[in-house]
N, C-alpha and C positions, 0 to 999 in steps of 0.2 A: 268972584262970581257969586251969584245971590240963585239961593236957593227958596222953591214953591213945591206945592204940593204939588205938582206934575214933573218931579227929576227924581231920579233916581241917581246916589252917588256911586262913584269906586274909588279903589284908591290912587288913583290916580286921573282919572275923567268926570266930567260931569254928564252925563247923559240924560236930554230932555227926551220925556217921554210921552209928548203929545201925541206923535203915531203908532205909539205902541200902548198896552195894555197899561191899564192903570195898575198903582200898584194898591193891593187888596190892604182891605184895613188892621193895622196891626195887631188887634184885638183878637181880630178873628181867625190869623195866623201864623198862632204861634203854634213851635213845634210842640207836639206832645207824646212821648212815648207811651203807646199801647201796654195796657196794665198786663198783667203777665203774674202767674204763679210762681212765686218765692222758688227756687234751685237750691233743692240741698245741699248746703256749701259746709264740709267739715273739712279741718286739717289733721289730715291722718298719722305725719309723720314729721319731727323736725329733723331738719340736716345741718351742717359745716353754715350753706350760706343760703339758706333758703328752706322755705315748708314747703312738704307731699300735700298738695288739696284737691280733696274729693270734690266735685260738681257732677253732679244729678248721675254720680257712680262713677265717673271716667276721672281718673286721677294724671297730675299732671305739678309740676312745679312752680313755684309763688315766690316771689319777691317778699324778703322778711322783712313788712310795714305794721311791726307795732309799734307804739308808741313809746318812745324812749325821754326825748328830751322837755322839760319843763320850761311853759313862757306864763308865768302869770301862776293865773289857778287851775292851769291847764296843761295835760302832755299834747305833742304834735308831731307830725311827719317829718317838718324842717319848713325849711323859706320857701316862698311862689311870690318869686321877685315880675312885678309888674311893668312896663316899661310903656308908656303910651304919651304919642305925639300927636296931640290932637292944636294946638294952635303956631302955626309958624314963623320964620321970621316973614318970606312973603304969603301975606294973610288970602290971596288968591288959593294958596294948598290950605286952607284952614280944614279939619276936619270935622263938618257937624255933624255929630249922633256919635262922635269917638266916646264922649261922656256916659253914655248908657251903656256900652261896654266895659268903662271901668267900674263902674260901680256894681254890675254884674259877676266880672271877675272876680272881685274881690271880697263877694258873698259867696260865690261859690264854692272857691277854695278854704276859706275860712271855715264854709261849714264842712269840707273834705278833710279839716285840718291841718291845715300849714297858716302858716305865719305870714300876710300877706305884707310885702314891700312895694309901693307902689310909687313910681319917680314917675312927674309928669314932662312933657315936654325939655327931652334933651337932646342935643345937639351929637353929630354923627362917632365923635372922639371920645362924646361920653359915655352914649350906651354902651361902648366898649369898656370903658371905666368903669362903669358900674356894675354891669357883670364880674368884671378881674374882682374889681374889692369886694363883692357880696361873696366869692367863694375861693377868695384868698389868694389869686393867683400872682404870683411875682409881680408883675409888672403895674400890679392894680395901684398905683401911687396917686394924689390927689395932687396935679398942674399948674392948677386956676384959683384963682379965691371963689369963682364960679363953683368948683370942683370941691370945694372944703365948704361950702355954704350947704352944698347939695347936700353932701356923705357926712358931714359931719356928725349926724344923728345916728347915722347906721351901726358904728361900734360903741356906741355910747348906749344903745338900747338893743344892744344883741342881738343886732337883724344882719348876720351875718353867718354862713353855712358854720354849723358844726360837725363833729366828728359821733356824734349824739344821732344826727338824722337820718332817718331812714330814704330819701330820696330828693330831688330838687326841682321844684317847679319854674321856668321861665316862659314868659308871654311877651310878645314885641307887637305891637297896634303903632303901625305907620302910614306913610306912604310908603311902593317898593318899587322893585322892577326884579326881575329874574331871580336869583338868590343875592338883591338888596335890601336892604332898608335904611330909610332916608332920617336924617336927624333933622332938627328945627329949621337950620342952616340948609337943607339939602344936602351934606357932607354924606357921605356912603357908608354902612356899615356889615360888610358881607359875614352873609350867614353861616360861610363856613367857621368863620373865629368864633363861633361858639364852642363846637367840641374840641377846638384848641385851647379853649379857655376855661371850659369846664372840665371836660375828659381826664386834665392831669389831676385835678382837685383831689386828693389823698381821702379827704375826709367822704366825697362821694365816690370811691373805688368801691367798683360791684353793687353799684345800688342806681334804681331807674332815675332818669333825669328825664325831664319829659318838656317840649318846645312846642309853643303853640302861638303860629303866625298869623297875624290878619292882618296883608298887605297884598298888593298886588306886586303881579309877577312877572307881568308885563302888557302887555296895548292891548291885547285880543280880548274886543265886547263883542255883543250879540251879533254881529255882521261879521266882522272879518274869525268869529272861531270857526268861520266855514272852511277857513283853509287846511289844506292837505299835508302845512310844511308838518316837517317832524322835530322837535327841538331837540337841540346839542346835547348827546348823553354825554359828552365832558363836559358839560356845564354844572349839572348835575350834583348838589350836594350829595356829600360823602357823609359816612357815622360809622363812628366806632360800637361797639357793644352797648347796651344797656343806656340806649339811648332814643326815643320815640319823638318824631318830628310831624308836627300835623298842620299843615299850611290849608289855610281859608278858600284855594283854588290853586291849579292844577299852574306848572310851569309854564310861560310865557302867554299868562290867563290876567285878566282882572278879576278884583274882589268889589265885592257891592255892600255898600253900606246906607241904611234909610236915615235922616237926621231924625226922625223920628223915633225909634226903639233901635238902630246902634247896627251894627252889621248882623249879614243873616248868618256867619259861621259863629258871633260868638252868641249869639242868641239863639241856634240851635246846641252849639257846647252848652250853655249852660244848662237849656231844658232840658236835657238827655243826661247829662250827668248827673241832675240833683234828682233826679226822680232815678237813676240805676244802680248809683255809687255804691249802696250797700252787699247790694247782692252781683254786682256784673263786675268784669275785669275793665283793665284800662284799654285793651287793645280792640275788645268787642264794643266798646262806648263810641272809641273814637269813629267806626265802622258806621254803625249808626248815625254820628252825627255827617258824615261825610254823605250816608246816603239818603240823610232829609235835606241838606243842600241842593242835592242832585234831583229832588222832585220839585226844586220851587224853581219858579219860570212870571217872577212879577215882573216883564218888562225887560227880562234879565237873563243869564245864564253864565252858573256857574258850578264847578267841578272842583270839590280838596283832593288834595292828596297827603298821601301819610309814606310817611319811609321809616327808616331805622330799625335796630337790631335787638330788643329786648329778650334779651336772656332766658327771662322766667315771666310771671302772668303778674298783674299791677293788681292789687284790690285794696282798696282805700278802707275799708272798717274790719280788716280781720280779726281787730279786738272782738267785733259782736258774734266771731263766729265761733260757732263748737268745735272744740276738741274731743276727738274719739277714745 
């Protein structure tokens, strides 16, 4: 299908949007978070596995993210392994505007500090792959010469979880459906085998691991989210501990993506992040970006959702903050 200035994408539909609203110009909306007064953020107390941190007086417990291990001329968090399928085999699913989401993500997090690994277009067997090898788990063995051409670079440049890292970033930009996502192939790669895959990982025991999806979830666009079904709470991804999952829209929902400036969840993540990271947790950031999704209506409509069980509070620069 051939894309104009009057469609709007998802991850999985193309929706013309001649009877609907055009979509606004993307200069002129982007998100921006409202500037706000620095929060007194001290860490009062260290503990066993984690810091006591003071915010604007009300103390409360913090994931222990300083900077530990050395990439370069640099310490970091650990890896924010990237995974994004933007051209397929049938080029009908191609994704245009996937491109401005990587290159997004991976200024983001770079500048949050992590180590960004970005694998583009792979097929359904291997995003499993490459999760297993990025963080060590049993099974992560390389198949294919496809599979060794890929990862080959990965242990050879240290882009691989250490026992060093304070935490681990994973991002998946597909096509999806329910808790799927699709490989190049179309082969399926459900999103529960991430915390089977991560969760055992030694070297991230008790430390946040954090998931961030932009795929769709299933059929439901602007007409039929009218309906009243209720979806399957056994369908329902499951998480273990210390693990924060934030998907682009809401279970058996579509996600929208402009070919122009890239989907609106990772382009609300990223404005909201780079302008909060210093001073806001990970759990108040992801809130916000879920509820600038939830006010934009170009043509469109759509609703994140966030699950997961983190332990203690995320703050990506505690280095910059005072100790009392």
């Amino acid at each position: 299908c051939f894309c104009g200035e009057n469609m709007l994408l998802t991850e999985k539909h193309t929706i013309w949007l001649s009877k609907l609203e055009p979509v606004s110009d993307p200069n002129a909306s982007v998100p921006t978070a409202p500037k706000q007064s620095p929060t007194p953020i001290k860490v009062t107390k260290v503990k066993d596995d984690c810091w006591e941190v003071s915010v604007g007086g009300v103390s409360h417990d913090a994931y222990i993210m300083d900077k530990r291990r050395r990439m370069g001329e640099s310490y970091i968090h650990g890896i924010a392994l990237i995974i994004s399928n933007t051209k397929f085999d049938d080029q009908d699913y191609n994704r245009r505007g996937g491109e401005k989401d990587e290159t997004a993500l991976e200024t983001l997090f770079t500048k949050l500090g992590y180590k960004v690994v970005l694998l583009k277009n792979l097929r359904g067997a291997e995003i499993k792959r490459a999760i297993q090898i990025v963080t060590g788990h049993k099974d992560g063995k390389m198949k294919t010469n496809r599979d060794r051409a890929i990862f080959s670079a990965l242990s050879k440049d240290k882009l691989l979880v250490s026992s060093e890292d304070n935490s681990f970033v994973l991002c998946l930009m597909s096509h999806g459906k329910e808790n799927i996502v699709l490989g190049i192939d179309e082969e399926e790669f459900e999103i529960d085998d991430i915390f089977h895959i991560v969760g055992p990982c030694k070297d991230l025991l008790q430390k946040p691991k954090m998931v961030f999806i932009q795929a769709c979830r299933g059929d439901a666009t602007p007409d039929s989210a009218k309906s009243d079904a209720i979806p399957d709470s056994a369908k329902a991804v499951t998480h273990p501990h210390d693990f924060l999952f934030s998907f682009a829209t809401f279970f058996g929902h579509a996600a929208f993506r402009d070919e122009g400036y890239g989907s609106w969840y990772v382009r609300a993540l990223s404005s909201i992040f780079e302008s909060g990271y210093k001073m806001k947790d990970l759990d108040s950031m992801v809130t916000e970006v879920h509820n600038e999704i939830d006010k934009k209506h170009e043509g469109g409509w759509q609703v994140a959702e966030k699950s997961g069980t983190p332990k203690y509070k995320v703050y990506f620069d505690l280095k910059k903050l005072q100790f009392i």
